[in-house]
FIVOSE-283526 format. One record per residue (C-alpha): residue number from 1; chain; x negated, y, z negated; residue in one letter. Coordinates in steps of 0.25 Angstrom, whole numbers, always signed. Example, Ala and Ser with C-alpha at 12.3 -4.5 7.8 and 13.67 -1.06 7.14 Angstrom:
% residues 2
REC,nr,kette,u,v,w,rest
REC,1,A,-49,-18,-31,A
REC,2,A,-55,-4,-29,S
***
This chain:
% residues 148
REC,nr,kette,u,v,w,rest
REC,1,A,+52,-56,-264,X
REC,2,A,+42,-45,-266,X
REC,3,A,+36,-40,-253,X
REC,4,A,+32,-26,-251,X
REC,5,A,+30,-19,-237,X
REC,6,A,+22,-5,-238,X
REC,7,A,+15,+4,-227,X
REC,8,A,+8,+18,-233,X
REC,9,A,-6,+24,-235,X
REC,10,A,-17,+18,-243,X
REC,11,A,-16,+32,-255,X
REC,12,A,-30,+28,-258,X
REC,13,A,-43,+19,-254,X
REC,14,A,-40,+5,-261,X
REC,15,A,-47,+0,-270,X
REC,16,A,-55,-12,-272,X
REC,17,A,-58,-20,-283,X
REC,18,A,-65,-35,-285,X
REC,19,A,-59,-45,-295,X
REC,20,A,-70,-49,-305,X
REC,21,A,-67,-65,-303,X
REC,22,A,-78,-75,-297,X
REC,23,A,-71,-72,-282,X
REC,24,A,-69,-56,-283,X
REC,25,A,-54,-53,-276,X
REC,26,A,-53,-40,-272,X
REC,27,A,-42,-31,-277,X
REC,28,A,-37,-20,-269,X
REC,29,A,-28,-9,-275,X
REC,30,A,-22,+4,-266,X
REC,31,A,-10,+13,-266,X
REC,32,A,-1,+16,-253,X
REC,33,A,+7,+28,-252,X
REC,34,A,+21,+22,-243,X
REC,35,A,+29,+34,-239,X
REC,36,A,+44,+34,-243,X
REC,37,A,+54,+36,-234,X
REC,38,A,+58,+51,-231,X
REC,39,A,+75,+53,-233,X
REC,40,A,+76,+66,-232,X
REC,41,A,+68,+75,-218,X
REC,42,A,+63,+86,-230,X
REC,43,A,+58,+76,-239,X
REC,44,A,+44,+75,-241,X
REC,45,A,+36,+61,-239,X
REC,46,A,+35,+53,-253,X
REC,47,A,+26,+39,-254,X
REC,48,A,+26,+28,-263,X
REC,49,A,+13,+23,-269,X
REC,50,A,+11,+10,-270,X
REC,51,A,+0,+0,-276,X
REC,52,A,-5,-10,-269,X
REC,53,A,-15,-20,-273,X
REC,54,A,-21,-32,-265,X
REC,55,A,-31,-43,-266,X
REC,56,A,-44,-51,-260,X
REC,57,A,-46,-48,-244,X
REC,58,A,-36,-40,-243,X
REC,59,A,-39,-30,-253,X
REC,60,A,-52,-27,-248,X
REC,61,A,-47,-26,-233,X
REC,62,A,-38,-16,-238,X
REC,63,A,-49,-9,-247,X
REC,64,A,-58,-10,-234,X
REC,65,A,-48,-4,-224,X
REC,66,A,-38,+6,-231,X
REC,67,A,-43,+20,-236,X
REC,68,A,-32,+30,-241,X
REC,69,A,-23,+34,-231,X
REC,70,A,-21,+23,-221,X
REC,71,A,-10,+16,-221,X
REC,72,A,-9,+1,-224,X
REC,73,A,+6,-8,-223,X
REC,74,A,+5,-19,-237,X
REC,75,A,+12,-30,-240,X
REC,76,A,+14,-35,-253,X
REC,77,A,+22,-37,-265,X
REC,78,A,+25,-29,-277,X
REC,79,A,+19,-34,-290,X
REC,80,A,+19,-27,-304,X
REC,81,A,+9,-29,-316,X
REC,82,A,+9,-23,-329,X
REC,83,A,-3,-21,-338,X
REC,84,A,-7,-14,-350,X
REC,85,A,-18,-2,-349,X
REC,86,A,-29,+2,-359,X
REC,87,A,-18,+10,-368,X
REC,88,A,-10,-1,-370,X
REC,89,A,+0,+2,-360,X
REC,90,A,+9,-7,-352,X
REC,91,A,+5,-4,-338,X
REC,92,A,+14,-8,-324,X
REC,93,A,+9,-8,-309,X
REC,94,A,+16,-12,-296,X
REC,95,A,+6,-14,-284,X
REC,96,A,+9,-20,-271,X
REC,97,A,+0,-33,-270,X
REC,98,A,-4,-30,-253,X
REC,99,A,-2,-45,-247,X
REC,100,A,-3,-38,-234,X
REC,101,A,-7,-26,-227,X
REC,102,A,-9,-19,-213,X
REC,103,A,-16,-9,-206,X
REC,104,A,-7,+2,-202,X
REC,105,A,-16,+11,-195,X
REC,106,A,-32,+14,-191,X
REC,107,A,-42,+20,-196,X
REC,108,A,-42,+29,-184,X
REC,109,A,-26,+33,-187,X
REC,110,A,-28,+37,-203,X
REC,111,A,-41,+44,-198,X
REC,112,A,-32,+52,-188,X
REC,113,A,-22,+55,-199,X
REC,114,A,-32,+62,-207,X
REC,115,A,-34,+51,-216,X
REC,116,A,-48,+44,-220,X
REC,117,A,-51,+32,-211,X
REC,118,A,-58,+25,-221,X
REC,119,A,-67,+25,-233,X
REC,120,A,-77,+15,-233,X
REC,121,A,-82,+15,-244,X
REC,122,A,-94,+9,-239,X
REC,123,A,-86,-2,-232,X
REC,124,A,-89,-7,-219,X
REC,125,A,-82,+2,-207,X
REC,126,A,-71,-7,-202,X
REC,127,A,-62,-5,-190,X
REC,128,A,-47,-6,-194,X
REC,129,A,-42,-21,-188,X
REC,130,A,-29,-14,-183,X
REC,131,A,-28,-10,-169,X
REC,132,A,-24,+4,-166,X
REC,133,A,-12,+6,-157,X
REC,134,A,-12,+15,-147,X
REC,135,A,+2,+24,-148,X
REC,136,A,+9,+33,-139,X
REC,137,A,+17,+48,-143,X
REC,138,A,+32,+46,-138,X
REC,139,A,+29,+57,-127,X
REC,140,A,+19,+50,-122,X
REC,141,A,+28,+37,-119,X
REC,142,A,+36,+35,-107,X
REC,143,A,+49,+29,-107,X
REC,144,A,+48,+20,-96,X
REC,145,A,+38,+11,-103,X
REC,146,A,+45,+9,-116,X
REC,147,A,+47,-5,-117,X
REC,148,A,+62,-3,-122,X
***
């Protein structure tokens, strides 16, 4: 089985490129930055960067929605090639090939955090599908009406 679960931060705008076959597919290639887990209280936070690569619909939703900095969950599996580059050179990449992905925030929220909302890039301005939740500080929550 090969099935990999990620949440992080797009590390950079995806890009986008066409196929040049009779039906161009769309081939969308990005980097996330997942955060390790912290063992010790003085260490400092360390993140792993992964490829990720998807294809078709899918790609250009992602390359249409995510700009560097939000946060996206994929799905996927881990596939490695090998090629040889112009010197001669065997050459290895792993990539996660994204069969799923989600929202994990708003627009509003990454803008809030200091980070870009969006580059559009001369795209059309589309509002994020995913509903914002409305959440409330733990001092402001009454006991009483915890369900538990």
């Amino acid at each position: 089985m090969n099935k990999v679960m990620l949440l992080g931060r797009m590390v950079r705008d995806p890009e986008i490129r066409f196929t040049q076959s009779a039906e161009p597919l769309a081939v969308c290639r990005f980097t996330i930055a997942v955060d390790r887990p912290i063992s010790k209280a003085n260490q400092d936070k360390t993140a792993d960067f992964i490829n990720c690569i998807c294809f078709g619909k899918r790609g250009e939703t992602i390359g249409e929605y995510f700009s560097k900095g939000n946060k996206i969950a994929v799905i996927g599996r881990i596939q490695v090639s090998n090629y040889t580059d112009k010197s001669g050179n065997n050459r290895y990449s792993t990539d996660v090939v994204v069969e799923e992905f989600d929202f994990c925030e708003s627009r509003n929220t990454s803008s809030e955090q200091g980070e870009p909302a969006s580059k559009n890039n001369g795209k059309n301005s589309k509002s994020n599908p995913q509903p914002q939740e409305e959440t409330l500080p733990m001092e402001d929550m009454n006991n009483e009406e915890l369900p538990f």
